[in-house]
C-alpha positions in Angstrom: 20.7 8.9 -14.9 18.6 11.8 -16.4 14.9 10.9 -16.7 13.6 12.3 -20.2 10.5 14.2 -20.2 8.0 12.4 -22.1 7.7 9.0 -24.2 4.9 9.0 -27.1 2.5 6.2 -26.0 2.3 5.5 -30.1 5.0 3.5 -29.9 5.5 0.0 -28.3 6.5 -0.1 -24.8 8.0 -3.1 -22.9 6.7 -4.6 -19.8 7.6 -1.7 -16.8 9.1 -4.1 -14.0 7.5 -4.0 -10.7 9.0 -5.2 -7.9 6.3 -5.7 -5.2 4.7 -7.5 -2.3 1.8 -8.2 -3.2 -0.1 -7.4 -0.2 1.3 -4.4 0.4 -0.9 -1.1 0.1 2.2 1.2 -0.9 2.5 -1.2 -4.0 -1.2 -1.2 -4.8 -0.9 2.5 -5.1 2.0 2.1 -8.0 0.0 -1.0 -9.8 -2.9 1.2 -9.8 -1.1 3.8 -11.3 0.3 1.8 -13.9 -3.3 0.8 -14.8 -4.4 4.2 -15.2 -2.1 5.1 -17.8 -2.6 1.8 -19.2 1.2 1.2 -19.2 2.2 -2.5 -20.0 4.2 -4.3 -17.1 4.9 -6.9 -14.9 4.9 -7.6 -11.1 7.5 -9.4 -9.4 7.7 -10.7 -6.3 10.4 -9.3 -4.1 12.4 -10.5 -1.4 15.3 -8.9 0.5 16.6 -12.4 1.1 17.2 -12.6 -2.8 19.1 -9.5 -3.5 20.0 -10.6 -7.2 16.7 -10.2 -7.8 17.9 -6.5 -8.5 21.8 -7.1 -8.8 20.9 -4.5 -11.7 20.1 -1.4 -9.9 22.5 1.1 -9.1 23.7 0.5 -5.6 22.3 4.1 -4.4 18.4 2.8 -5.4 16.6 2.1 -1.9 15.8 -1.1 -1.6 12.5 -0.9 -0.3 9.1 -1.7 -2.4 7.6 -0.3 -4.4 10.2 -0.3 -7.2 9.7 0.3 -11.0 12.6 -0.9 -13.2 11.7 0.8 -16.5 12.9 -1.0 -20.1 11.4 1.9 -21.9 13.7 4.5 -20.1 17.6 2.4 -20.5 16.3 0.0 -17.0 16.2 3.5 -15.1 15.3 2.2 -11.4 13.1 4.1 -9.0 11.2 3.8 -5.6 9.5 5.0 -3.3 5.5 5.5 -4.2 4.8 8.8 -4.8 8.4 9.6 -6.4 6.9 6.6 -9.0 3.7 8.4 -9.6 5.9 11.5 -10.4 7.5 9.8 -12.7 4.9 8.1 -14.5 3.6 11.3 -15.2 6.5 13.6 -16.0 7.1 10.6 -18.6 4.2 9.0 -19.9 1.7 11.0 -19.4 -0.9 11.3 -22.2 -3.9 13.3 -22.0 -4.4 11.3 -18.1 -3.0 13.0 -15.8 -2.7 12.2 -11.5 -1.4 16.0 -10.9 -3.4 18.1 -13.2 -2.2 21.9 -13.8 -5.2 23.6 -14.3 -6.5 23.6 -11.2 -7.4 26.0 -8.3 -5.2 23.8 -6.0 -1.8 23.3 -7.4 0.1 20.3 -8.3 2.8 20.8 -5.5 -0.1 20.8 -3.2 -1.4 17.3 -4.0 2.1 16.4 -4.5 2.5 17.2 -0.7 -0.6 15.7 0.8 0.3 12.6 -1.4 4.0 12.7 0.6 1.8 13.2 3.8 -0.3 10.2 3.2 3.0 8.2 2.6 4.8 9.2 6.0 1.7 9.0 8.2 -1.7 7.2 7.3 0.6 4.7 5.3 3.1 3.7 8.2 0.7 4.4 10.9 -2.1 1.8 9.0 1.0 -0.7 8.0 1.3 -1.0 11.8 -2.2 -1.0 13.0 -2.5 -3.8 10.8 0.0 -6.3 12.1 -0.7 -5.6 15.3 -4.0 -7.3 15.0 -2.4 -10.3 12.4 0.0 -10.9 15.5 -3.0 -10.9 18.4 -5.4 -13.2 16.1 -3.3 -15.2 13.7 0.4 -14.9 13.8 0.6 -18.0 11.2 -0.3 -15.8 8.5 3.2 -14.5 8.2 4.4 -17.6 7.6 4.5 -15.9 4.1 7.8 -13.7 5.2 9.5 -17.2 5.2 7.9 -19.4 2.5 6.7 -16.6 -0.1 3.7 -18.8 -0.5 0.9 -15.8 -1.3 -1.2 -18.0 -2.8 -2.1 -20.2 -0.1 -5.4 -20.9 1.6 -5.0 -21.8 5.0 -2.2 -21.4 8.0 -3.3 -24.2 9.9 -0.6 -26.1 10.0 1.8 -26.7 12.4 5.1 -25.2 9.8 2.7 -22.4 9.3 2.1 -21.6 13.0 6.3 -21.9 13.6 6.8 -19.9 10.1 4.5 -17.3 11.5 6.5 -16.8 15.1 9.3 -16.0 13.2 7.5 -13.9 10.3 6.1 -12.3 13.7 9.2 -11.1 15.5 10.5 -9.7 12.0 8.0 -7.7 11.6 7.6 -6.7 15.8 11.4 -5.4 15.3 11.3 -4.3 11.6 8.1 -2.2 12.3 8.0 -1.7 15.8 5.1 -3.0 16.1 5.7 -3.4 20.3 6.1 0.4 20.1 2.8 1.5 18.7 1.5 2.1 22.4 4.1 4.9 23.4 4.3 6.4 20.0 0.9 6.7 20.7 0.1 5.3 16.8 -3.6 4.6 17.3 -4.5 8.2 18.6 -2.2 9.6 16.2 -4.2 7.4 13.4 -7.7 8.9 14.6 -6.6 12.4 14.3 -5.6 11.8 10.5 -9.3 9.9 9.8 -11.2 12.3 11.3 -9.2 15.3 9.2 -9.9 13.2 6.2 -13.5 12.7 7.5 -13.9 16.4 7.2 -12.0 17.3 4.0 -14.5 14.7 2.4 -17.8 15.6 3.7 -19.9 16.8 0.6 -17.7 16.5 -1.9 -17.1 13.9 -4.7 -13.2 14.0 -4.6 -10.3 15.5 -2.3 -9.0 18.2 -4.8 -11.3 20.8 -6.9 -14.3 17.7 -8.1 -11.5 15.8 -10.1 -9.5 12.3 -9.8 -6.0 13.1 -8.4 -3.3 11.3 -7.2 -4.3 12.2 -3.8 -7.3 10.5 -3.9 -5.6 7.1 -5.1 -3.3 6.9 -2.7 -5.7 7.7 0.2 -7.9 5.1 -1.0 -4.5 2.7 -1.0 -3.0 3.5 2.2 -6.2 3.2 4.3 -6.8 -0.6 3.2 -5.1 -2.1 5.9 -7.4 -0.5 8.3 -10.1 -2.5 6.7 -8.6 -5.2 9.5 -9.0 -3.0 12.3 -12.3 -3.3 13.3 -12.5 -0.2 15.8 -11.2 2.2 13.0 -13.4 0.4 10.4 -16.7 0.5 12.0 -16.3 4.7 13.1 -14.9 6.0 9.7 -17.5 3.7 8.0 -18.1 7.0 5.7 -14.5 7.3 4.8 -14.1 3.9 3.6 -17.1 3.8 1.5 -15.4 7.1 0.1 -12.6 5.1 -0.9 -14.5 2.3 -2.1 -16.4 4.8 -4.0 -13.2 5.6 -6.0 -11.8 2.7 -6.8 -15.0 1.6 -7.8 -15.0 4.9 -10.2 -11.2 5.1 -11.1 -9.3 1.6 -10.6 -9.6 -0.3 -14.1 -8.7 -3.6 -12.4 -11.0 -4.6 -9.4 -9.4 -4.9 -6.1 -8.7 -8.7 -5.4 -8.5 -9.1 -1.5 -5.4 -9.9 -0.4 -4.6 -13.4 1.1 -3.9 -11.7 4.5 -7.4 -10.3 4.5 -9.0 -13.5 3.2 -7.0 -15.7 6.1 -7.9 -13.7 8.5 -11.3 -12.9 7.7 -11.7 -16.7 7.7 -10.3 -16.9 11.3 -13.0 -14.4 13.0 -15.4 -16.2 11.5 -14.4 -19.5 13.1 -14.0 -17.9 16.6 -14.7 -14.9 18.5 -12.4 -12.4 19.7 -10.6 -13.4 23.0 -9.4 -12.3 26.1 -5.8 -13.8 24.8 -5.8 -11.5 22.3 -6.4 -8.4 23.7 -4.0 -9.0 26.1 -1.3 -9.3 23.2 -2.3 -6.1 21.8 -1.6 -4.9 25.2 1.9 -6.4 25.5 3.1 -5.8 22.4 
């Protein structure tokens, strides 16, 4: 379906669908954007487990979230983040722009350290991330099984079974017991401290102006905010990021129920032996 150019912001739009999980960082990035250009919509919760959910999409869309199902547009389905962004641009854009034109770097050049972000820093921190869930707290995704996202504690005993089953999903799904040959961590450090450099001294990534590059690095790197080796030695590149959403996201940030469950956990106990140890396994 062809995607047309541009849509005067004068007129009045429906609700842009988004189909989401709500904790994840790839989604924040396209909610985020959607804020920006002050775009009406409306987030849905998705599950591959209820594939009617989209029994509307063309049967070539991926099926993987982030997904935008746009009533303004004849329901024309897209995903994948940065591809979304794109899009938002091309056709609502509106004196707001995420890949400005008149600048010293180009727009295919933020373009492709946007795609970089996405195929690195955003699948490398995605597993970082449940590799510590799993050592410390594998009841917390008990919310692969029950969709609860709202809930306040994993104690119980159909959270803790929930959560050995949400685990071994995401160990295969992610390959999360692979992280140690693929040598993710190192791999993870090498991208930090190249962002550590690009950012010393300057106020943004890109020519001292908002881009889409900076929104999605400050989206991707959230779930290293749950790796505490990571968090503590790129302290300057997080409060970078915080520094721009603070700036440039018109909604606050709400901490995600994964981050809130387990920040909750390490402050009942300290870090184990046991847990190490499944780090190590896995």
């Amino acid at each position: 379906m062809p995607v047309k150019p541009f849509v005067l912001l004068s007129k009045k739009l429906e609700p842009i669908r988004l189909y989401q999980i709500p904790f994840s960082h790839f989604c924040d990035k396209v909610r985020w954007a959607l804020d920006f250009y002050s775009l009406p919509y409306k987030s849905i919760n998705y599950s591959p487990r209820e594939p009617r959910t989209l029994e509307h999409a063309p049967s070539t869309l991926q099926k993987l979230v982030p997904i935008i199902e746009d009533p303004n547009n004849e329901s024309f389905f897209i995903s994948d983040s940065t591809p979304i962004l794109l899009y938002l641009d091309n056709h609502y854009e509106n004196k707001k722009t995420l890949f400005p034109q008149n600048m010293t770097v180009g727009k295919d050049t933020i373009i492709q350290y946007c795609m970089k972000l996405d195929s690195e820093l955003g699948l490398y921190a995605r597993r970082l991330a449940y590799l510590y869930v799993i050592s410390e707290k594998p009841a917390i995704l008990s919310v692969f099984i029950d969709r609860n996202y709202a809930k306040i504690s994993c104690d119980d005993w159909l959270s803790y079974i929930r959560g050995l089953i949400g685990s071994c999903i995401v160990i295969a799904r992610f390959g999360i017991h692979r992280i140690r040959e693929e040598h993710i961590f190192e791999k993870t450090i090498c991208i930090l401290e190249e962002i550590k450099q690009n950012i010393d001294g300057k106020q943004y990534l890109f020519n001292d102006q908002f881009t889409a590059a900076d929104l999605t690095l400050t989206s991707l790197i959230k779930p290293l905010t749950i790796v505490p080796p990571l968090f503590t030695k790129y302290k300057s590149v997080f409060e970078y990021c915080d520094r721009i959403r603070a700036r440039h996201d018109p909604k606050p940030l709400e901490e995600s129920f994964v981050g809130r469950l387990l920040k909750h956990q390490r402050q009942k106990r300290q870090p184990s032996k046991y847990q190490s140890t499944i780090r190590n396994i896995i």
